[in-house]
KOLLUMSE-165089 format. One line per field, with one value per residue (C-alpha): residue number from 0; residue in one letter; x, y, z. Coordinates in nm, 4 decimals. Example, Ala and Ser with C-alpha at 12.3 -4.5 7.8 and 13.67 -1.06 7.14 Angstrom:
i 0  1
aa A  S
xx 1.2300  1.3670
yy -0.4500  -0.1060
zz 0.7800  0.7140
***
This chain:
i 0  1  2  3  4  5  6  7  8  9  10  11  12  13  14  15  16  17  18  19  20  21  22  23  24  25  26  27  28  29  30  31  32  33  34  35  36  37  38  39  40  41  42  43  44  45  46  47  48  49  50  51  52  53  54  55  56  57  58  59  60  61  62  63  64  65  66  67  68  69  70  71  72  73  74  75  76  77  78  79  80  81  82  83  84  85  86  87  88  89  90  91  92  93  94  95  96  97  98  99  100  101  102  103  104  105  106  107  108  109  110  111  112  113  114  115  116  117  118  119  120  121  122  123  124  125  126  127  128  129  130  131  132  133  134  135  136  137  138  139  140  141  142  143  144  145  146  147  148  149  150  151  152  153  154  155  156  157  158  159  160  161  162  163  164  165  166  167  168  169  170  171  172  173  174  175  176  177  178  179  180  181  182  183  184  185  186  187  188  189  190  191  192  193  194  195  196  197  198  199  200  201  202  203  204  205  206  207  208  209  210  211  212  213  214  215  216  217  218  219  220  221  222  223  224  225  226  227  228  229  230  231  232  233  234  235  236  237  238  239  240  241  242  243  244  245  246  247  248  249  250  251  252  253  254  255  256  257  258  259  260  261  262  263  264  265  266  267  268  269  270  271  272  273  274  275  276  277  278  279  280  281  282  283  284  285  286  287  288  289  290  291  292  293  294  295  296  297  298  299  300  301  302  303  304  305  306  307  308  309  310  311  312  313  314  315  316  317  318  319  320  321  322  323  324  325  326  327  328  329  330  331  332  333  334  335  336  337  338  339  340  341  342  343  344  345  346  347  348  349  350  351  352  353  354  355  356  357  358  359  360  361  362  363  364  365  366  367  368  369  370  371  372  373  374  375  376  377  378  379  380  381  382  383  384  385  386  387  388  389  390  391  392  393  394  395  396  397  398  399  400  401  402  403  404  405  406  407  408  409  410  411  412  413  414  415  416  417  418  419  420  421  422  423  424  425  426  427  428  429  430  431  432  433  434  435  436  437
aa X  X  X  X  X  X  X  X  X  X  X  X  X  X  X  X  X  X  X  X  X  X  X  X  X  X  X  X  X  X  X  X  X  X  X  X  X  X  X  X  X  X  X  X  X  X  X  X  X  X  X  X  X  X  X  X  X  X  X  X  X  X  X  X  X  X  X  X  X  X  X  X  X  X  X  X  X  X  X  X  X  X  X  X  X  X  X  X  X  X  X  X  X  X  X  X  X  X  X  X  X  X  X  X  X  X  X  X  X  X  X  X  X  X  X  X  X  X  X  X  X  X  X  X  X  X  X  X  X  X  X  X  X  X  X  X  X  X  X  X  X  X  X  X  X  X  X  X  X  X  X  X  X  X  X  X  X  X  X  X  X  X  X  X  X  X  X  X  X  X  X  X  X  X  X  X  X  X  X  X  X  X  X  X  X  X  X  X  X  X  X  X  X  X  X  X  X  X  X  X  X  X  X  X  X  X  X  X  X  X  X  X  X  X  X  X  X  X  X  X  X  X  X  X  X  X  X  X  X  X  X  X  X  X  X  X  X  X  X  X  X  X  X  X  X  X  X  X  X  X  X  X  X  X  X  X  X  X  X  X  X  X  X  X  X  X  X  X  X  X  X  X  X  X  X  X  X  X  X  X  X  X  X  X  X  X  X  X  X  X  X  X  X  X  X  X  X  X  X  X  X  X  X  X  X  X  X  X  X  X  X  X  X  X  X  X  X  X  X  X  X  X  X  X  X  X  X  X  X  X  X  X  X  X  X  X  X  X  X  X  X  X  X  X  X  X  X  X  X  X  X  X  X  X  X  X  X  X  X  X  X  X  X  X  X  X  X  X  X  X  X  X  X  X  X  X  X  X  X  X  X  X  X  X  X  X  X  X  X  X  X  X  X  X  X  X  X  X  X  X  X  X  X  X  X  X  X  X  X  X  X  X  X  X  X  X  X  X  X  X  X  X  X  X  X  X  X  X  X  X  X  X  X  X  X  X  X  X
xx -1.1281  -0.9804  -1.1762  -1.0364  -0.6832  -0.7247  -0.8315  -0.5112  -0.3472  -0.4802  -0.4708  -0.0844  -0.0505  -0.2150  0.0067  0.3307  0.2416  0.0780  0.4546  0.6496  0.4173  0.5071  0.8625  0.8774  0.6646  0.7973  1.0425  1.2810  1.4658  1.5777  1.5064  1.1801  1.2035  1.1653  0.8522  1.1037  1.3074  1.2335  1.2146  1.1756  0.9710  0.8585  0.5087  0.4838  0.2212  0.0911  0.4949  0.3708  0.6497  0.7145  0.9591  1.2240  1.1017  0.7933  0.8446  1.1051  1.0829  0.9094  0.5976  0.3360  0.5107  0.5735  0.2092  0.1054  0.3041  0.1826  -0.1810  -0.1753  -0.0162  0.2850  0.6210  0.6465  0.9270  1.1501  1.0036  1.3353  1.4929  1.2501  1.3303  1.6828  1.6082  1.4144  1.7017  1.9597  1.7071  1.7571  2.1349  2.1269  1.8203  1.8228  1.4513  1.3021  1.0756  0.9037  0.5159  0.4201  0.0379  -0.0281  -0.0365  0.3043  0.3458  0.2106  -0.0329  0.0031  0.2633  0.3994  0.7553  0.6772  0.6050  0.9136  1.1550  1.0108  1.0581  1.4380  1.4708  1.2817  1.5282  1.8516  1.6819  1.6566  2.0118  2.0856  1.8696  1.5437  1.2113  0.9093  0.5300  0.3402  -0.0457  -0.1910  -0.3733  -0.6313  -0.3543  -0.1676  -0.3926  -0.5898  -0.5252  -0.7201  -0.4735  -0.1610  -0.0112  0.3261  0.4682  0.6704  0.7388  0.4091  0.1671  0.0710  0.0040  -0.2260  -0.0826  -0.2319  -0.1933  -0.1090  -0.3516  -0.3803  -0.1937  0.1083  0.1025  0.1570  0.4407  0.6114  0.6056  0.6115  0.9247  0.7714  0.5269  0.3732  0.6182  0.6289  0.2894  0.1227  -0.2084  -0.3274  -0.6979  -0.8576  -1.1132  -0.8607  -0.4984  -0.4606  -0.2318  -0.1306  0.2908  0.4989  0.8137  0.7806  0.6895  0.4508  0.3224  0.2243  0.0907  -0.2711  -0.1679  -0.5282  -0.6553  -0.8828  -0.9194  -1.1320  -1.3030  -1.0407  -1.0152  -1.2543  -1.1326  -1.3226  -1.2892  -1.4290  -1.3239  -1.5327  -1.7571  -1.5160  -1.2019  -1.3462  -1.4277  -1.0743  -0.9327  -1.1345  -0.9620  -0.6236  -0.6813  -0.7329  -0.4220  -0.2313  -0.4016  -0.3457  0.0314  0.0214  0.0622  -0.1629  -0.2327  -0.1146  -0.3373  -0.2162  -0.4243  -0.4494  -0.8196  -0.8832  -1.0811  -1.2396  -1.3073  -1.0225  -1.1977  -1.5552  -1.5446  -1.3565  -1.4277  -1.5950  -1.3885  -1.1404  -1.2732  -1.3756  -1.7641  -1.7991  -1.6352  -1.8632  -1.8872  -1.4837  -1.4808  -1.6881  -1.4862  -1.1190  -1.2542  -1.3178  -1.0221  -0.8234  -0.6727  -0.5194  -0.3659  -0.4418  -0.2489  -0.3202  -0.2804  -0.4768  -0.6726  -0.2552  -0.3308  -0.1137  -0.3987  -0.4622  -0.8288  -0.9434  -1.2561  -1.3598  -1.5282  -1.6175  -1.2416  -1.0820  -0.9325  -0.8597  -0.6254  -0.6335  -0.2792  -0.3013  0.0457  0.0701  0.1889  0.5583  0.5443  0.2996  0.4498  0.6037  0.7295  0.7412  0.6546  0.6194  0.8290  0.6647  0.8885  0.7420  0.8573  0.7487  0.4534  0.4163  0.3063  0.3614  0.5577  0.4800  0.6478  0.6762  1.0316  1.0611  1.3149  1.5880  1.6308  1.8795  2.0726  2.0174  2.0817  2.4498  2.5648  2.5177  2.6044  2.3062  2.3095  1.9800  1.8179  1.4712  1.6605  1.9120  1.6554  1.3699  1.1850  1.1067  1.0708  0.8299  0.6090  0.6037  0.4162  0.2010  0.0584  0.0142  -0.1151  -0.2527  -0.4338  -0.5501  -0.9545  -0.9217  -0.8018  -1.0606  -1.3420  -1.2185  -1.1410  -1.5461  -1.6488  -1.7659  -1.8310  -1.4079  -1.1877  -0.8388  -0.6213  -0.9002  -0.8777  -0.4940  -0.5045  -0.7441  -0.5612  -0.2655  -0.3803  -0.5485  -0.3131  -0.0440  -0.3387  -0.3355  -0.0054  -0.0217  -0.2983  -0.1663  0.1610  -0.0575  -0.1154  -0.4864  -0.5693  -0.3145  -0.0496  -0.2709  -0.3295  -0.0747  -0.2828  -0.6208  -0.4853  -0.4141  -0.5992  -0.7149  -0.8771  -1.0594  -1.1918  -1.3050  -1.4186  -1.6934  -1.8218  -2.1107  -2.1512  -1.9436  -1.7460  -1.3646  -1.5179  -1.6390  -1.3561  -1.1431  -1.3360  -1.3555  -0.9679  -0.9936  -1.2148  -1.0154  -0.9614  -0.5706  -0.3243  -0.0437  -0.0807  0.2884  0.3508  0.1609  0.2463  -0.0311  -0.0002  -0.0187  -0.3557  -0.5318
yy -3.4171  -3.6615  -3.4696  -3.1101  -3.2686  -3.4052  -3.0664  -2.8783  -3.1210  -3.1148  -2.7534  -2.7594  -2.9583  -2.7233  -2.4323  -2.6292  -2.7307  -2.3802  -2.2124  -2.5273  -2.4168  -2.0148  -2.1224  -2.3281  -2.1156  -1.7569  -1.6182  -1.8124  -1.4831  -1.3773  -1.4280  -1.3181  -0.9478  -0.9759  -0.8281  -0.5266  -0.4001  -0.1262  -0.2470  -0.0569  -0.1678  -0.0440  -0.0398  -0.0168  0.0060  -0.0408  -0.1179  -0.2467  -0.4428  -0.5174  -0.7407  -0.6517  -0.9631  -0.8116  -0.5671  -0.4130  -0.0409  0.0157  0.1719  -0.0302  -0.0146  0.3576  0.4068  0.2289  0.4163  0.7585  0.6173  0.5659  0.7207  0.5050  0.5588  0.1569  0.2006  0.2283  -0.0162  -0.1567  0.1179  0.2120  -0.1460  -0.1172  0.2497  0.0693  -0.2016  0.0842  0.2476  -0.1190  -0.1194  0.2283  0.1750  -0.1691  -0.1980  -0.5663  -0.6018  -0.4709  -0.4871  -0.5232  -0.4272  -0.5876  -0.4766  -0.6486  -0.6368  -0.4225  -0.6274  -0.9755  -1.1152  -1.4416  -1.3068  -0.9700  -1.2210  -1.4011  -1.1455  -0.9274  -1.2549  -1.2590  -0.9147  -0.9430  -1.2089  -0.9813  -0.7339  -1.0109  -1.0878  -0.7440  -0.8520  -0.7498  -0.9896  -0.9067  -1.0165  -0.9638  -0.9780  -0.9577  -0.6861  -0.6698  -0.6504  -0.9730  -1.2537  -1.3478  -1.0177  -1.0039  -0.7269  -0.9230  -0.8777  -0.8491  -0.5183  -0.5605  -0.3065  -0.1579  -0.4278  -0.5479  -0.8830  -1.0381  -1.3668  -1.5826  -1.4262  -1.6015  -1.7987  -1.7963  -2.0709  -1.9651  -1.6648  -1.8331  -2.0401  -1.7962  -1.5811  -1.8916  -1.7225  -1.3747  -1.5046  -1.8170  -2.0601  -1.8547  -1.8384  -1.9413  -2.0284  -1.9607  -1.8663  -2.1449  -1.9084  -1.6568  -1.5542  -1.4489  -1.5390  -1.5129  -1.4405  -1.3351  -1.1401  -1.0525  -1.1411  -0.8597  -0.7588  -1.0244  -0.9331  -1.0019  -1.0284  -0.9952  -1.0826  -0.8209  -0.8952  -1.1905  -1.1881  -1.1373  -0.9765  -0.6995  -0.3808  -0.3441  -0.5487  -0.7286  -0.9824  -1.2856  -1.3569  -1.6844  -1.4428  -1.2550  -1.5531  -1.6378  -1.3181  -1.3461  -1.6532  -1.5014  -1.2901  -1.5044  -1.7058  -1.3370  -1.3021  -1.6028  -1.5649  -1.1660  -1.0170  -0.7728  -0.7786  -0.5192  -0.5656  -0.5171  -0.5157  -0.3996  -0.2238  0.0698  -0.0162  0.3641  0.6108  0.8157  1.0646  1.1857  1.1818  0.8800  0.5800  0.3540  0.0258  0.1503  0.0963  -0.2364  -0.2865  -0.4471  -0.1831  -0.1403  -0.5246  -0.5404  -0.2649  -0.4282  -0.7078  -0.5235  -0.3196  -0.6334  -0.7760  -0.4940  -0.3894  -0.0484  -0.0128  -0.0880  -0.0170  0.0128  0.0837  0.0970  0.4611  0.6243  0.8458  0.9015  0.9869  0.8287  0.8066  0.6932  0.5296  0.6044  0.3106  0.4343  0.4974  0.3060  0.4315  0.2364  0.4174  0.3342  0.4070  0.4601  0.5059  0.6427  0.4173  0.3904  0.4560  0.7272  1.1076  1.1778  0.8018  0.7292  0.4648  0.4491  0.3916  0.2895  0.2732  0.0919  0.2069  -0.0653  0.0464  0.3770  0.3140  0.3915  0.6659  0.6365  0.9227  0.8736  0.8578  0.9697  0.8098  0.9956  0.8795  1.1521  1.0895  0.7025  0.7595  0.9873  0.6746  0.4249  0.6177  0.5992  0.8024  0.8568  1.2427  1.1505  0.9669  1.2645  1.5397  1.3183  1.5544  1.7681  1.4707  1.3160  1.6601  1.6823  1.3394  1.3602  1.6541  1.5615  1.2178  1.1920  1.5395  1.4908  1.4258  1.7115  1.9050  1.7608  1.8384  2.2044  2.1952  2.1327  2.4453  2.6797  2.9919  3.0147  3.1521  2.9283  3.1698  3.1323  2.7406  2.7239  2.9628  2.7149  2.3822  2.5214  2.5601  2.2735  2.0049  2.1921  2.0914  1.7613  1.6511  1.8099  1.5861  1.2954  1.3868  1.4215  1.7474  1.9178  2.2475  2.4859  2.3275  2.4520  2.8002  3.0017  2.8628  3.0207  3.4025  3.2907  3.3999  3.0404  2.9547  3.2512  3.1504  2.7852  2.9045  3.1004  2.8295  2.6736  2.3262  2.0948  1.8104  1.9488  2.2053  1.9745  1.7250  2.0340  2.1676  1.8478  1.8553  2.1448  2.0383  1.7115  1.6508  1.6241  1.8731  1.6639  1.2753  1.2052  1.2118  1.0046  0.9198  0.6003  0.5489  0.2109  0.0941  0.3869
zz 4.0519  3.8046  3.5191  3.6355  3.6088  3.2531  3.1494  3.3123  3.1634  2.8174  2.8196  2.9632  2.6182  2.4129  2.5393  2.4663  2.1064  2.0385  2.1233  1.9689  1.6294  1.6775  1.7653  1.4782  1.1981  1.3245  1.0257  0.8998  0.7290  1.1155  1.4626  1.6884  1.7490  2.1873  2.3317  2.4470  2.1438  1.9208  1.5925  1.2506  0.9411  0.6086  0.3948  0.0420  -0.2024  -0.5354  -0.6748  -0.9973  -1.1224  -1.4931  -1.5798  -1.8649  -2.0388  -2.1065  -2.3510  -2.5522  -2.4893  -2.8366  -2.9106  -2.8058  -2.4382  -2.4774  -2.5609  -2.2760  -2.0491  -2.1476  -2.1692  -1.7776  -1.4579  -1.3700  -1.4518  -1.5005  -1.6812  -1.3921  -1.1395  -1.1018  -0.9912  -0.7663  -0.6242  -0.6310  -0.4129  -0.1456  -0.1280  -0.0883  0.1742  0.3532  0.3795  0.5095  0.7412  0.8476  0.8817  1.0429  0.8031  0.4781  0.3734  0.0519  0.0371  -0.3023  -0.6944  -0.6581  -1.0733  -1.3267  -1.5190  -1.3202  -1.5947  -1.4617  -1.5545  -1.3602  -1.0451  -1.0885  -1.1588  -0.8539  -0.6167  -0.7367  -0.6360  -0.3084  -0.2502  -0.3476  -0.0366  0.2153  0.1473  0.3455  0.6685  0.6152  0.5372  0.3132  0.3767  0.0556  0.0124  -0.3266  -0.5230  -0.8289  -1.0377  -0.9359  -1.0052  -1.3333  -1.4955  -1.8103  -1.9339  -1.8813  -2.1673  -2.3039  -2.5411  -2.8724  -3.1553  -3.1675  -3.0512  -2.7172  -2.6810  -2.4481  -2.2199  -1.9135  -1.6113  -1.2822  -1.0335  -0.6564  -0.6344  -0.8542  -0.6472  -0.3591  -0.4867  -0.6115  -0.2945  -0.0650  0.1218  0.1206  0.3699  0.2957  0.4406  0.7296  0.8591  1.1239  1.0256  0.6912  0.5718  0.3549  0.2055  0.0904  0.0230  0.4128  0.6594  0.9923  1.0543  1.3843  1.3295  1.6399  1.9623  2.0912  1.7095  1.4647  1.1218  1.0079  0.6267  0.4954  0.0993  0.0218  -0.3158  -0.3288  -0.6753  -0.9154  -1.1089  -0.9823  -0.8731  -0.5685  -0.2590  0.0408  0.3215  0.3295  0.6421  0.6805  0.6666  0.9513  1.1497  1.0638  1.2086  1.5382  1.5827  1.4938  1.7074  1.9700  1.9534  1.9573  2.2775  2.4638  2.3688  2.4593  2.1341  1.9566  1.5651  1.3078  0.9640  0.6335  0.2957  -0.0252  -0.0525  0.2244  0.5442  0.5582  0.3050  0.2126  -0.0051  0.0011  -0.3525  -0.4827  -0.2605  -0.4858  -0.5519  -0.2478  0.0205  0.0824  0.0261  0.3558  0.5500  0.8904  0.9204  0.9227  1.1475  1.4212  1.3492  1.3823  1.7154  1.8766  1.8260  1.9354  1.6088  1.5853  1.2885  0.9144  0.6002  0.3138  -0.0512  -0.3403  -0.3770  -0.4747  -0.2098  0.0816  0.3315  0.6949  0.8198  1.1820  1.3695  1.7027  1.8776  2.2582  2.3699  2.0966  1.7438  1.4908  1.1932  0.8228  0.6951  0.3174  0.2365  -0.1710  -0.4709  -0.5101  -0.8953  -0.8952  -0.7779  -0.4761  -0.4954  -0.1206  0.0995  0.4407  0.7521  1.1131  1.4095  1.7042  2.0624  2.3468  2.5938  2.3740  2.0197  1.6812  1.4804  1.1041  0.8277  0.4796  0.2827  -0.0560  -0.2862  -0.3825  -0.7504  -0.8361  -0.5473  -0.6995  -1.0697  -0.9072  -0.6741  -0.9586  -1.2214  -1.4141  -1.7385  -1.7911  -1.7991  -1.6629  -1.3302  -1.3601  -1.3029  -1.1733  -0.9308  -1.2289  -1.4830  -1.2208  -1.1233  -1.5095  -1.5581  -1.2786  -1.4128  -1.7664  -1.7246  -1.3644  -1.4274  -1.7534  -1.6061  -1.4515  -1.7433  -1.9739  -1.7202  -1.7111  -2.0877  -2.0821  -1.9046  -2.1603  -1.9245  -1.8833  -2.1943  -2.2584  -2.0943  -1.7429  -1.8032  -1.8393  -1.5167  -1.3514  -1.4664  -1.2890  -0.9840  -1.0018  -1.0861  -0.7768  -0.5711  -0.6832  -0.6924  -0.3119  -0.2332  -0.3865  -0.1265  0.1794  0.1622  0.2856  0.4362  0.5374  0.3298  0.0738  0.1758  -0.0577  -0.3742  -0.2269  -0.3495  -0.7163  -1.0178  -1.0884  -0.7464  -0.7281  -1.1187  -0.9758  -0.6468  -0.8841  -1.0863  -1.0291  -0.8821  -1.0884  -1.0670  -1.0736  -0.8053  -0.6413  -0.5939  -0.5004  -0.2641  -0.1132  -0.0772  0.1061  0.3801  0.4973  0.8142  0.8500  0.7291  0.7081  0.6304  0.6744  1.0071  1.3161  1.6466  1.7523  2.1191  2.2108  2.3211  2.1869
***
């Protein structure tokens, strides 16, 4: 009898410290969100920050620019949008699921903490998880006149003292095997802010067996205090493409998704792949949906917005930024802002496109004029994909000259990563309702 009360007892204790800990490590930047309330938060991905510091708009940084698929040059207005977005919005919380900076500069890191911390100034706090860009880049580098100059990038433990109040400081419990941590903004949903990028600098991604043992625990401690887990990271959790998967997904991905089943977890997001797709996994009578929401500097420039609605779920939609409606309110003289949708399309095509142009550009049975037709409809398919596009959204370019030319071609790579396009499983990856335990 006397050994039955020691252990009420003892476990009495436990329960008191274990809610004196949440009480104490739940955000600082506001107060718990009750079990009841509607509440409103944002996901980005892939912002890739570059700090003014690091170049000087010459040609070396012009170069790199068009020698990639990011319109890096304006990362701080696309920062300066999102903040806007906040005032208007009013959102609990933003995600930031990791390539925080362009090239893992140290003064990319810093400057994008001071302008995390002009956002939380309106009411809003940001969880950030790192990405293969972040951490012991070996192409961080700064650009003068015409050279590029290579510099040290940040380690794992700068990162985390320079985002210390983007997360950090307020978690819970804290993964010793990785950059992963456990935070409550909330009292019913806590957020599983998961490292997925482990070896850096390596593009592809895993989570250690120790992480996952981590997580099972996590989840755990959600339980006994009634709360379910919401995981963000940077790499995907399920294929997004049946083509391009390779260093996306993480290479441990059916070992994480017993792992996330058993703990209940419903919803993943993502970045990484600059698509804006969502993928699911049926387990018996439980899904599990990977949220890939697109990268904010790569065309259509949205990120994502997830309402959650007590006792019913989920309902996630992207938001594009308006950057002419931007570049009008600040008065911004600057063409490309001024007429950005076309400025933007007119990028995407040229420099995200440009494999697929070469690939058709090698296809000697077509003449220029049937490639030009072909590139056309290809790269309108593209930049739809890239916007979460598939299917019927797609059906008005099926009629057009240049379909009909690469429906005709043999087996081949750009006909193949079309076609693949075509047969996806969700029309529109914008919109989702998740109902709550799914």
């Amino acid at each position: 009898m006397r050994k039955m009360l020691i252990v009420i007892i003892l476990a009495i204790i436990l329960i008191i410290i274990t809610m004196k800990f949440l009480e104490s490590k739940s955000t600082a930047h506001s107060n718990l969100i009750k079990s009841d309330d509607e509440f409103l938060f944002f996901i980005i991905s892939d912002p890739h920050f570059i700090s003014k510091k690091a170049h000087d708009n010459g040609k070396a940084f012009n170069s790199f620019i068009m020698s990639g698929d990011k319109l890096v040059q304006y990362t701080y207005d696309f920062i300066n949008a999102i903040k806007e977005n906040v005032i208007e919005k009013k959102p609990s919380f933003i995600l930031v699921a990791g390539d925080l900076t362009c090239n893992g500069l140290k003064e990319s890191h810093l400057d994008l903490s001071k302008k995390f911390k002009e956002i939380e100034k309106e009411g809003t706090s940001i969880f950030v998880i790192p990405g293969n860009h972040d951490i012991m880049n070996g192409n961080s580098m700064y650009f003068y006149k015409d050279k590029s100059l290579n510099s040290q990038s940040i380690t794992k433990e700068s990162f985390t003292k320079i985002y210390a109040d983007y997360g950090y400081n307020d978690a819970i419990s804290l993964d010793k095997e990785s950059l992963s941590y456990l935070v409550a903004p909330t009292e019913k949903k806590w957020l599983l802010m998961i490292d997925s990028t482990n070896d850096y600098p390596d593009v592809g991604g895993s989570i250690k067996t120790s992480t996952l043992y981590w997580i099972e625990k996590c989840s755990k401690l959600a339980e006994n205090n009634n709360a379910s887990l919401i995981a963000v990271m940077h790499h995907n959790l399920i294929h997004h493409s049946k083509i391009i998967n390779k260093d996306y997904t993480i290479c441990n991905s059916e070992e994480c998704l017993e792992v996330f089943h058993k703990c209940n977890i419903d919803v993943v997001l993502t970045g990484h792949i600059h698509l804006q797709d969502i993928k699911s996994h049926n387990y018996g009578d439980k899904i599990l949906y990977d949220i890939a929401t697109s990268c904010l500097v790569v065309y259509p420039h949205q990120y994502g917005e997830i309402q959650y609605l007590p006792n019913k779920g989920y309902n996630y939609r992207t938001q594009k930024l308006d950057m002419e409606k931007y570049a009008f309110m600040n008065k911004i003289n600057d063409e490309a802002l001024i007429n950005f949708e076309k400025y933007s399309e007119e990028f995407f095509k040229r420099n995200c496109c440009k494999n697929q142009k070469t690939c058709i550009g090698d296809l000697e049975e077509l003449s220029e004029e049937q490639k030009n037709e072909v590139f056309s409809v290809v790269s309108e398919i593209n930049k739809r994909y890239f916007s979460g596009f598939r299917n019927e959204a797609l059906d008005d370019l099926l009629d057009t000259k240049g379909f009909n030319l690469l429906k005709n071609l043999p087996p081949c790579n750009i006909r193949n990563y079309v076609m693949a396009i075509l047969n996806d499983e969700r029309t529109n990856n914008n919109l989702l309702f998740i109902p709550e335990n799914n």
